[in-house]
C-alpha positions as CSV (number, residue, x, y, z in Angstrom):
1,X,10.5,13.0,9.4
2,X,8.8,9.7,9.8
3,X,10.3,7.3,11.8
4,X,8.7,4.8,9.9
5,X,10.0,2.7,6.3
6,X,9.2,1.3,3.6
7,X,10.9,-2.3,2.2
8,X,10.3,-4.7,-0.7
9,X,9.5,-8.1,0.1
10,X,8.2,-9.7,-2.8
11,X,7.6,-13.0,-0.4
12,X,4.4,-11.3,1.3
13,X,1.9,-13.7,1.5
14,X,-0.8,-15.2,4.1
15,X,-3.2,-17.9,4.7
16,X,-4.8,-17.2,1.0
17,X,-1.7,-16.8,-1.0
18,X,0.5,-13.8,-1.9
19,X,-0.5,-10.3,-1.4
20,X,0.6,-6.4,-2.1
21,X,1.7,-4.8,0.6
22,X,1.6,-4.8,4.1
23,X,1.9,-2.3,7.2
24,X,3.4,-3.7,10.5
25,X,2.6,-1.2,13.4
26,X,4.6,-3.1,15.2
27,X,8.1,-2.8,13.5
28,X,7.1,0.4,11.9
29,X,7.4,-0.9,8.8
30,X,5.3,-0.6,5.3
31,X,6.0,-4.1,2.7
32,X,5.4,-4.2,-0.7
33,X,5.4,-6.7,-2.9
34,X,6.7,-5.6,-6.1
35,X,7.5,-8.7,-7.6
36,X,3.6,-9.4,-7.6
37,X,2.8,-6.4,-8.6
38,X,5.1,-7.2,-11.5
39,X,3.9,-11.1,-12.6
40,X,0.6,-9.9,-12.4
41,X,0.8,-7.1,-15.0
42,X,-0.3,-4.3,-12.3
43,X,3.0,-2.2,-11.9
44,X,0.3,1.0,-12.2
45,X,-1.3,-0.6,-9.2
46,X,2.4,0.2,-7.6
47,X,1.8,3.8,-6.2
48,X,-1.8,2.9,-5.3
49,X,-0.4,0.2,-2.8
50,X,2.0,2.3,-1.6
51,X,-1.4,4.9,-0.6
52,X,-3.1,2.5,0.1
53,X,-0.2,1.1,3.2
54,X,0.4,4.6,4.3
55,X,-3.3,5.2,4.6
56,X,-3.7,2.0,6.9
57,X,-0.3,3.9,8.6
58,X,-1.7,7.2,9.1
59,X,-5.0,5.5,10.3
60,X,-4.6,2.5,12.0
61,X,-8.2,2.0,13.3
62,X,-10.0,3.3,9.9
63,X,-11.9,0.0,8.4
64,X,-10.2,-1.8,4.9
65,X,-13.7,-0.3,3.1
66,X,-12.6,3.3,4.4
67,X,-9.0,2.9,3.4
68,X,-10.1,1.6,-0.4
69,X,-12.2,4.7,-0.6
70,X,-9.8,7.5,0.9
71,X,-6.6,6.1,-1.3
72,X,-9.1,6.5,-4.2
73,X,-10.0,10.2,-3.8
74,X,-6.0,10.4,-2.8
75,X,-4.9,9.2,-6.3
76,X,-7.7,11.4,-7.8
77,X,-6.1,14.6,-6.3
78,X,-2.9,12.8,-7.4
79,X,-3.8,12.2,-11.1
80,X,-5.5,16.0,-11.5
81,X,-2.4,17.6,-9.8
82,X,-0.3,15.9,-12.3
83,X,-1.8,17.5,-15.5
């Protein structure tokens, strides 16, 4: 079992204004902001976030253009396996 979790925080947000989700290596600790997610009509965009932050988790030193395409071919697999 993972010693890591997962929390809402729906006050993520940095220099540039809110964001999704977040993974703290330090605390062990995946955000997500669902309230965003919410206002900004993307509540499908919910379990890609959530792929997305335990992709960064499970790779900490893959690059953000790495991640983006790995959580897309995840949620593929995800989609096919569904039918």
């Amino acid at each position: 079992m993972s010693d890591w979790s997962y929390k809402v925080d729906n006050k993520l947000r940095d220099k540039k204004g809110f964001f999704y989700g977040e993974t703290d290596y330090n605390k062990k600790k995946i955000s997500i902001n669902k309230k965003l997610h919410k206002k900004k009509g993307k509540e499908d965009w919910l379990i890609d976030t959530l792929v997305h932050e335990t992709m960064h988790k499970d790779h900490p030193k893959m690059k953000e253009k790495n991640v983006i395409k790995n959580t897309t071919k995840k949620l593929k697999k995800m989609k096919q396996k569904s039918k």
